[in-house]
PDB file with one MODEL, atoms N, CA, C and O in Angstrom:
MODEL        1
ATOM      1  N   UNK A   1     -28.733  25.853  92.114  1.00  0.00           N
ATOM      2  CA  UNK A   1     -29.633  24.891  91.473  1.00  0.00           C
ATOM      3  C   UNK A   1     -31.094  25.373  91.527  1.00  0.00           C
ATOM      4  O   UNK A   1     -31.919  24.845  90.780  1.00  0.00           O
ATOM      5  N   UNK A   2     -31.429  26.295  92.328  1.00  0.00           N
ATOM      6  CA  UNK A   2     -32.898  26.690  92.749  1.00  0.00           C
ATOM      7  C   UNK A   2     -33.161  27.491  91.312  1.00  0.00           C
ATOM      8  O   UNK A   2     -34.266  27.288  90.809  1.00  0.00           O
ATOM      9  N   UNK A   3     -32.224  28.409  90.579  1.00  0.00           N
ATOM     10  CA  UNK A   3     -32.536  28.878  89.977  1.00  0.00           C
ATOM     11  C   UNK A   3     -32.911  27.914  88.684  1.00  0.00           C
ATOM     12  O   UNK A   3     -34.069  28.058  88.293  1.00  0.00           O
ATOM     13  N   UNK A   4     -32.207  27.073  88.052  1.00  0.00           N
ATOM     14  CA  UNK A   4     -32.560  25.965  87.277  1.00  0.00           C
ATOM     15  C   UNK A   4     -33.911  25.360  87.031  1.00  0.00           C
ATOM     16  O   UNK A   4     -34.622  25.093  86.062  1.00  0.00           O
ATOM     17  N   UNK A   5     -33.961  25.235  88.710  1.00  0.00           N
ATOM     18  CA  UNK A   5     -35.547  24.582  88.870  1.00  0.00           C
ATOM     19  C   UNK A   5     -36.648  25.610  88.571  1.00  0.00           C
ATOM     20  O   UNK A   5     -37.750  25.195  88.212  1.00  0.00           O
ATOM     21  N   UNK A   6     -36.353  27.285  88.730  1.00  0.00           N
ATOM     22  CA  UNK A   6     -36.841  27.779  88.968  1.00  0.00           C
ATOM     23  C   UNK A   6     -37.317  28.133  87.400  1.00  0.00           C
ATOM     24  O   UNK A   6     -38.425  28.555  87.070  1.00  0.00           O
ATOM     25  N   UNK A   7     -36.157  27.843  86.509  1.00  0.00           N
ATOM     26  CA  UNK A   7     -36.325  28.038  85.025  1.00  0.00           C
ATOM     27  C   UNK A   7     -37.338  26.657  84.033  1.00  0.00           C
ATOM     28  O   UNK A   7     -38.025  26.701  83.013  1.00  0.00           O
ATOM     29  N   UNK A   8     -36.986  25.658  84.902  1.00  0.00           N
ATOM     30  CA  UNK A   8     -37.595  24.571  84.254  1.00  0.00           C
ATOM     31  C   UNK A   8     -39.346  24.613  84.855  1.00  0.00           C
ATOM     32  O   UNK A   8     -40.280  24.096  84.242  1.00  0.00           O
ATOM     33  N   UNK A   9     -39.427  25.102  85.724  1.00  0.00           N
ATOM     34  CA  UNK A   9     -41.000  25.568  86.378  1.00  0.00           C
ATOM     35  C   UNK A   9     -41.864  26.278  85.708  1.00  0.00           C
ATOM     36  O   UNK A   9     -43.083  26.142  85.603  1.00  0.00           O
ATOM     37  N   UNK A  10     -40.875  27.337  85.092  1.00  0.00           N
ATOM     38  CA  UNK A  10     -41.325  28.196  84.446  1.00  0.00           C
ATOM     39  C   UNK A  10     -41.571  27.515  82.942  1.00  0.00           C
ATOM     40  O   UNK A  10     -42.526  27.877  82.255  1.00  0.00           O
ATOM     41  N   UNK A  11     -41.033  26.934  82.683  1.00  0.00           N
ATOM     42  CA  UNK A  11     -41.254  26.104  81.107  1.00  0.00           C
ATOM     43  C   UNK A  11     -42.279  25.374  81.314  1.00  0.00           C
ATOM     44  O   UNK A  11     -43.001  25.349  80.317  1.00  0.00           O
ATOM     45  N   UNK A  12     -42.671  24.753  82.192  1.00  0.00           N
ATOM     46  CA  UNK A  12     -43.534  23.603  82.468  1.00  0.00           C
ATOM     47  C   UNK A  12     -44.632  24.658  82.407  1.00  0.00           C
ATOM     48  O   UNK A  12     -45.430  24.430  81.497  1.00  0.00           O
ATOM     49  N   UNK A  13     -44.969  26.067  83.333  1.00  0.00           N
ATOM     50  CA  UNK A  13     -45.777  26.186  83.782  1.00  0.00           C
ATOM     51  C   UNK A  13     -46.603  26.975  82.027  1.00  0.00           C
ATOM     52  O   UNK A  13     -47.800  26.737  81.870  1.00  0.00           O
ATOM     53  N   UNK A  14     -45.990  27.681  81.097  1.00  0.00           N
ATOM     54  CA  UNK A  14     -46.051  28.577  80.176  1.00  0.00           C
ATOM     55  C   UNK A  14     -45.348  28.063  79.202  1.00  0.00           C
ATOM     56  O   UNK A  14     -44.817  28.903  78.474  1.00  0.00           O
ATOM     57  N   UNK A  15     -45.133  26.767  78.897  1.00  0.00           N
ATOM     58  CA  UNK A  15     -44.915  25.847  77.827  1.00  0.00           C
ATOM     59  C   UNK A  15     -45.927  25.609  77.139  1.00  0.00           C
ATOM     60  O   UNK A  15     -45.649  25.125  76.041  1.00  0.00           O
ATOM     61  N   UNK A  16     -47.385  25.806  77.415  1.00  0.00           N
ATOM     62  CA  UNK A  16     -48.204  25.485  76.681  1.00  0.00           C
ATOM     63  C   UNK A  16     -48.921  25.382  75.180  1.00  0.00           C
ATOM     64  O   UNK A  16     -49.544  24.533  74.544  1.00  0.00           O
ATOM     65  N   UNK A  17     -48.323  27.163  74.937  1.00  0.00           N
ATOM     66  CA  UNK A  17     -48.648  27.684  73.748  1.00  0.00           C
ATOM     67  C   UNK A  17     -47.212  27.586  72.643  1.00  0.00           C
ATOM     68  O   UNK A  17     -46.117  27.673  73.200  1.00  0.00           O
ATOM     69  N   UNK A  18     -47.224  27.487  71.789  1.00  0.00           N
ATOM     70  CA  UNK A  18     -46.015  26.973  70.867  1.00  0.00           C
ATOM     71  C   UNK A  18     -45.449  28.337  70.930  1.00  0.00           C
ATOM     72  O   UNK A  18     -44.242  28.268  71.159  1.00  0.00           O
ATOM     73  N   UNK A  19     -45.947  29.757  70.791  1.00  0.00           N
ATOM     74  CA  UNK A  19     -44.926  30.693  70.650  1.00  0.00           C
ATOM     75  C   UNK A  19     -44.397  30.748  71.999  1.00  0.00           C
ATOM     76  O   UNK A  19     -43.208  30.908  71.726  1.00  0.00           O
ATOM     77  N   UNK A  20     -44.442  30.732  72.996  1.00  0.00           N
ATOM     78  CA  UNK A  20     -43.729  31.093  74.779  1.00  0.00           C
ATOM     79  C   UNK A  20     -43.407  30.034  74.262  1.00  0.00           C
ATOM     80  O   UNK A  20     -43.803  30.325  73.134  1.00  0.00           O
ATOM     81  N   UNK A  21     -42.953  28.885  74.134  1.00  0.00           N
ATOM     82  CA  UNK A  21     -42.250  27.679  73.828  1.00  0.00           C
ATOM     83  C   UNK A  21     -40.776  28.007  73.506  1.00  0.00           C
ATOM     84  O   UNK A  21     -39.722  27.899  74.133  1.00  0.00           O
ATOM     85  N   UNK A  22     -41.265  28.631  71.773  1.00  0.00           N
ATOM     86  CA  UNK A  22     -40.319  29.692  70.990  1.00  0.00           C
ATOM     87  C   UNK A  22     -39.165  30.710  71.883  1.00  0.00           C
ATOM     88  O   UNK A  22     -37.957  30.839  72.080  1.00  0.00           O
ATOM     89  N   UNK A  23     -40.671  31.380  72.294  1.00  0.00           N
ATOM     90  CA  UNK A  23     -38.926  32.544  72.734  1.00  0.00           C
ATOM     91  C   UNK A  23     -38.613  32.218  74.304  1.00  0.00           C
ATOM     92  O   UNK A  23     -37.624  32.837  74.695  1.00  0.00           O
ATOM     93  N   UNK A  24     -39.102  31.555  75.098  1.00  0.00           N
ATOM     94  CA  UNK A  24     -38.627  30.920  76.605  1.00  0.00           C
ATOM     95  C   UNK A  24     -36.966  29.541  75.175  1.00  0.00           C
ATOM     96  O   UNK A  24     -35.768  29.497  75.456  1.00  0.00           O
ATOM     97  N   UNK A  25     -37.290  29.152  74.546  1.00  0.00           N
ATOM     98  CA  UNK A  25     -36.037  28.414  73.618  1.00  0.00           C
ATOM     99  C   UNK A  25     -34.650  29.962  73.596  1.00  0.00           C
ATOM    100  O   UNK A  25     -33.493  30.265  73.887  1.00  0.00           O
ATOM    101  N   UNK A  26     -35.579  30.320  73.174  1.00  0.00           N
ATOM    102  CA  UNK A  26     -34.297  31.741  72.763  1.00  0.00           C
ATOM    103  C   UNK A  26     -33.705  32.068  73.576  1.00  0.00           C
ATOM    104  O   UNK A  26     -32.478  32.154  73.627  1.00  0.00           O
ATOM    105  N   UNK A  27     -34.612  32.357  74.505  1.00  0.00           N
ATOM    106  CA  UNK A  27     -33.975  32.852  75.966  1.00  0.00           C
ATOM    107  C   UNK A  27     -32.864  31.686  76.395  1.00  0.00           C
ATOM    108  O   UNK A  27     -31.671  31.711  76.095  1.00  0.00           O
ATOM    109  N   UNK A  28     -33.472  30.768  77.088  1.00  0.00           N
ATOM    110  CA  UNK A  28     -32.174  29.783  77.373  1.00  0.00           C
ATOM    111  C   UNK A  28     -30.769  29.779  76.569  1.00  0.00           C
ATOM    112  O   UNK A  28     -29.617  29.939  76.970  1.00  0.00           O
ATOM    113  N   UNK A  29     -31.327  29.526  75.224  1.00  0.00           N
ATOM    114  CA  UNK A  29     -29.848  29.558  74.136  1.00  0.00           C
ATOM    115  C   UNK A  29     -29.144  30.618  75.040  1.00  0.00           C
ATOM    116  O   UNK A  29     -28.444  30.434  76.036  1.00  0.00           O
ATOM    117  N   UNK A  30     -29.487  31.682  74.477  1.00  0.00           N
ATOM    118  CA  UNK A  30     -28.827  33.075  74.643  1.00  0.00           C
ATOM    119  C   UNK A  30     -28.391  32.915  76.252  1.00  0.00           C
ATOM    120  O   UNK A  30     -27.748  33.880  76.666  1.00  0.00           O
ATOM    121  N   UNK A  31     -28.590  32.062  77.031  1.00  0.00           N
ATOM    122  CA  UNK A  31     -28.216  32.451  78.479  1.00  0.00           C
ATOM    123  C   UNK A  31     -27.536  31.526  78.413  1.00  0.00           C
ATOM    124  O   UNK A  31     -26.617  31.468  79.230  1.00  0.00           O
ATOM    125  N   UNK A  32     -27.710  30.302  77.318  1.00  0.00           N
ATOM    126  CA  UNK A  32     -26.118  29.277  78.138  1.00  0.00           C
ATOM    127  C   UNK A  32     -25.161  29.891  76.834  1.00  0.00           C
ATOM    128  O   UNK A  32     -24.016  29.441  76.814  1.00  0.00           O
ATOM    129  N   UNK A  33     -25.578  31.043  75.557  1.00  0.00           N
ATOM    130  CA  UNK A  33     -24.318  31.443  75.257  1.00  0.00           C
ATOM    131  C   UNK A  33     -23.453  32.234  76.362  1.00  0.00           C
ATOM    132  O   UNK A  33     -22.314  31.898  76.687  1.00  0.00           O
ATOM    133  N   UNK A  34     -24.055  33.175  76.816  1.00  0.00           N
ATOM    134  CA  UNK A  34     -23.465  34.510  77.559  1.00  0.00           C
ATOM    135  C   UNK A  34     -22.804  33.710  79.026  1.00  0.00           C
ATOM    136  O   UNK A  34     -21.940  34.277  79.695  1.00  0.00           O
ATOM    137  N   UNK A  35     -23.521  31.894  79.518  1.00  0.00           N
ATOM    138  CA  UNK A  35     -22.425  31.332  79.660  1.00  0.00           C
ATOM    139  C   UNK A  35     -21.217  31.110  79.357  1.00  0.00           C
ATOM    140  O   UNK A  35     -20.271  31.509  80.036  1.00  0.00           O
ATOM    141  N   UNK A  36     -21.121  30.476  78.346  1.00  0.00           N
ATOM    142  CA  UNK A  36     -20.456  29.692  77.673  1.00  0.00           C
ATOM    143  C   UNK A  36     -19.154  31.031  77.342  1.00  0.00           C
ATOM    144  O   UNK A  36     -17.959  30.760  77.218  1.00  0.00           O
ATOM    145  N   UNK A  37     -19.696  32.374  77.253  1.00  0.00           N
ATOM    146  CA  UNK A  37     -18.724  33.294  76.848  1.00  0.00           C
ATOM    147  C   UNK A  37     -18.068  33.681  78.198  1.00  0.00           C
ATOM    148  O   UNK A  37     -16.845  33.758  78.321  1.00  0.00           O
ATOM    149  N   UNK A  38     -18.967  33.927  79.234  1.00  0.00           N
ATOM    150  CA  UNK A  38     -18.381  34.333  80.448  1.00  0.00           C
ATOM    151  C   UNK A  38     -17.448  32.945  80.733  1.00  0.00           C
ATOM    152  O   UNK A  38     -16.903  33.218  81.802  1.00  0.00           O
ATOM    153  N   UNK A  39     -17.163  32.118  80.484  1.00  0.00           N
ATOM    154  CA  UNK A  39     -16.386  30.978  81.269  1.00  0.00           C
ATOM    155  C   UNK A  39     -14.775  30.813  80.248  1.00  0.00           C
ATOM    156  O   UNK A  39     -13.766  30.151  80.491  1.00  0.00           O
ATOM    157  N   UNK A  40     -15.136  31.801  78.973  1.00  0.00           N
ATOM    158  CA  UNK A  40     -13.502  31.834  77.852  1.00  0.00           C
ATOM    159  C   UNK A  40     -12.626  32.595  78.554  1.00  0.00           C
ATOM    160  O   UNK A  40     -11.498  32.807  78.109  1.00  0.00           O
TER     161      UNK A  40
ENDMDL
END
């Protein structure tokens, strides 16, 4: 869970500007796909 928090910290902290918004979005997608694939 530390890491979670550690991801949502990071959004909070560099959420500010609309593009880090953008690709911190991409990033997540792409990490709960490569979830979502590691768990088929």
């Amino acid at each position: 869970m530390s890491i979670k928090k550690d991801i949502f910290n990071y959004f909070r902290y560099n959420g500010k500007s609309v593009s880090s918004k953008i690709i911190f979005s991409a990033l997540l997608l792409l990490f709960f796909i490569a979830i979502s694939y590691s768990f088929e």
